[in-house]
C-alpha positions in Angstrom: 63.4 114.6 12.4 63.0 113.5 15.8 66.1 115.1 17.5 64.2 118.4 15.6 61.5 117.5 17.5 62.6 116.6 21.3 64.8 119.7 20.5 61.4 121.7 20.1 59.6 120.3 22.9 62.4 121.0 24.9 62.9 124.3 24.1 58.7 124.9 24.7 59.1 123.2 28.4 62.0 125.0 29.5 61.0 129.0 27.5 61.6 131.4 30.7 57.7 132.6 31.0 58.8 136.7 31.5 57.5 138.3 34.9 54.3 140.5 34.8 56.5 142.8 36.9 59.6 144.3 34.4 62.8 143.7 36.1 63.3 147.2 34.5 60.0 148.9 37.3 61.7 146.6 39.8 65.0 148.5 39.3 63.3 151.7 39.2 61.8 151.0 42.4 65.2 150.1 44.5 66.6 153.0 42.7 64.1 155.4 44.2 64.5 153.5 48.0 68.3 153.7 47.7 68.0 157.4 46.9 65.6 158.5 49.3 67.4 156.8 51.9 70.6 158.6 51.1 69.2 161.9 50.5 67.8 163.0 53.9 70.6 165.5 54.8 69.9 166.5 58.5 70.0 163.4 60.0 71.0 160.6 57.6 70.5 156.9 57.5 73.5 155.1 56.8 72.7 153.0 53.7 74.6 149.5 54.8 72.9 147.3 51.5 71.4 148.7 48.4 67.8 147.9 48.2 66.8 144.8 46.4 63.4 144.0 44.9 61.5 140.8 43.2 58.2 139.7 42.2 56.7 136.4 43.6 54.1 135.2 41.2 50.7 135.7 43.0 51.8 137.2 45.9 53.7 140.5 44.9 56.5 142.4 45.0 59.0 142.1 48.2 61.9 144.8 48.4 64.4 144.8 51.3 66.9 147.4 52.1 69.5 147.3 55.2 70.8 150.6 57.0 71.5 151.6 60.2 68.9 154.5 61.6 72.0 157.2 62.2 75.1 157.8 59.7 78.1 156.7 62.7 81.2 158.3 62.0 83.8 156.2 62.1 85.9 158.0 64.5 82.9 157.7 67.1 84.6 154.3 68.7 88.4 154.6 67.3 91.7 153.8 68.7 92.0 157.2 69.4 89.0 157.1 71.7 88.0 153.2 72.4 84.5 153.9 74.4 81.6 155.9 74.2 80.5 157.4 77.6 77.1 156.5 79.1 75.7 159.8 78.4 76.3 159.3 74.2 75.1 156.2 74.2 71.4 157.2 76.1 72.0 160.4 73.3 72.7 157.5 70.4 69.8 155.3 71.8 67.2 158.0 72.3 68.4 159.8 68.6 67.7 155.7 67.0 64.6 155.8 68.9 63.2 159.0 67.4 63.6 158.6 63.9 62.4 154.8 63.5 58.0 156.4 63.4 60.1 158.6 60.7 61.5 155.7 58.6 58.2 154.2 59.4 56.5 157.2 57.4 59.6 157.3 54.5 58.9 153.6 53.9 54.9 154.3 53.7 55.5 157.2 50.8 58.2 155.2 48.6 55.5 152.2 48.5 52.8 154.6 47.6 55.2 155.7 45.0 55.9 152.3 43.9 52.5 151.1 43.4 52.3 153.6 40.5 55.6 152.8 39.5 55.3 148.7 38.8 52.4 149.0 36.5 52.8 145.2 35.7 51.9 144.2 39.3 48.3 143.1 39.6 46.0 145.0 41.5 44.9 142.1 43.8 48.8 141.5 44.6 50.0 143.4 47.6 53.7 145.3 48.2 55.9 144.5 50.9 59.1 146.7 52.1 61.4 145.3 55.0 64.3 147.6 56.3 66.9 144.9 58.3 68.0 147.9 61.1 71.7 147.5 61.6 73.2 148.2 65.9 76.6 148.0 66.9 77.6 145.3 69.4 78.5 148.3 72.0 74.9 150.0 71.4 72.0 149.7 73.4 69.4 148.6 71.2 66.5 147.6 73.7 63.6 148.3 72.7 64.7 149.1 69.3 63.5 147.0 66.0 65.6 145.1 64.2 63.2 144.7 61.0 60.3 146.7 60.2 57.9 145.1 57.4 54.9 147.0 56.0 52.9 145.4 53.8 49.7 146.3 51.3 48.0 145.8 48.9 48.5 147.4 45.5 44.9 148.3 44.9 44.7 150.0 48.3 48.3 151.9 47.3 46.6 153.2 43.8 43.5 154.4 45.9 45.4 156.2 48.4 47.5 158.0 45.7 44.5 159.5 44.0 42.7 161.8 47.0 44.6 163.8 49.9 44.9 161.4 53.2 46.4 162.5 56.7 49.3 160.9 58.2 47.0 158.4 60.1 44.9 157.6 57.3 48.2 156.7 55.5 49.0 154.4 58.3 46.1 152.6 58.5 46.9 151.3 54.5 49.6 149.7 55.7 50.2 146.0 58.2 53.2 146.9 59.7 55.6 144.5 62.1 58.4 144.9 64.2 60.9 142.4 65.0 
C-alpha cells in the first residue's frame, strides 16, 4: 500500500502542468516567420536559423530568428576573387542599411499576425520577436544592428488587428531596441 501511495504522490508532484500557449500555435507561429522571411523575392534575407519560439509563464511568448539582411552569394568573396572592392562594400553596407526600417515593419506585421494566432496567450502577457543580424568579418557593419527586439503586448496586438492603422500608428504598438 504505501509504495502505491508515494508512487501517487509522486506522480501528482512531478505531472508536467501543459502550457497555456500550445506548442502546436507556437510552431505555427515560427512557421509563418521562417516563411515570410524566405519569401521576399526582390531582395531576400538570408535565413541563417529557423525561427524558434516559447512561452514564459507570466511574461509571454519570445521567438528569435537569425538571418543576415541580404542573401550573399557565395562566389561574392571566393578563391576565384578573394576581395570585395571599396565601392561593393559602401554598395553592401548602404543596401544592409536600407532594408533594416523594412525588416523593422516585416517583424511588426508577423507579431500582429501572431497575436491572433496563439489564442492561449493571455491578453495581459506581451510578444517579443528578436532577429540576431548576421555581418561577415570583411563587412562594414558600423552603424548597423546586430539585434533588433520589439516587444508588445498581446492586448495592444488584438486591438490593432481590428481597425485600419498607418505605418506610424503601427510603430508606436511596438518597444523596439537595437543592439
Amino acid at each position: 500500500m504505501r509504495p502505491i501511495l508515494l508512487a501517487t504522490l509522486a506522480s501528482i508532484c512531478f505531472a508536467a502542468v501543459e502550457s497555456p500557449v500550445s506548442l502546436a500555435s507556437l510552431r505555427a507561429v515560427e512557421n509563418s516567420i521562417n516563411d515570410r522571411v524566405r519569401s521576399s523575392v526582390t531582395d531576400p534575407y538570408d535565413l541563417l536559423g529557423t525561427a524558434r519560439g516559447t512561452y514564459l509563464d507570466g511574461y509571454g511568448a519570445v521567438f528569435t530568428v537569425e538571418m543576415n539582411l541580404v542573401l550573399i552569394s557565395p562566389l561574392v568573396s571566393s578563391p576565384f576573387k578573394p576581395a570585395l572592392g571599396e565601392a561593393e562594400l559602401v554598395a553592401l553596407h548602404d543596401r544592409k542599411n536600407r532594408k533594416v526600417e523594412g525588416l523593422k515593419e516585416m517583424m511588426r506585421g508577423l507579431m500582429l499576425g501572431a497575436g491572433k494566432t496563439l489564442t492561449g496567450l493571455p491578453n495581459n502577457e506581451r510578444l517579443v520577436m528578436e532577429a540576431f543580424l548576421f555581418n561577415y568579418r570583411w563587412e562594414n557593419s558600423r552603424n548597423l544592428p546586430k539585434r533588433i527586439i520589439l516587444t508588445a503586448s498581446k492586448q495592444q496586438l488584438l486591438e490593432a488587428a481590428t481597425k485600419p492603422l498607418s505605418a506610424a500608428e503601427t510603430s508606436r504598438l511596438f518597444d523596439e531596441q537595437e543592439f
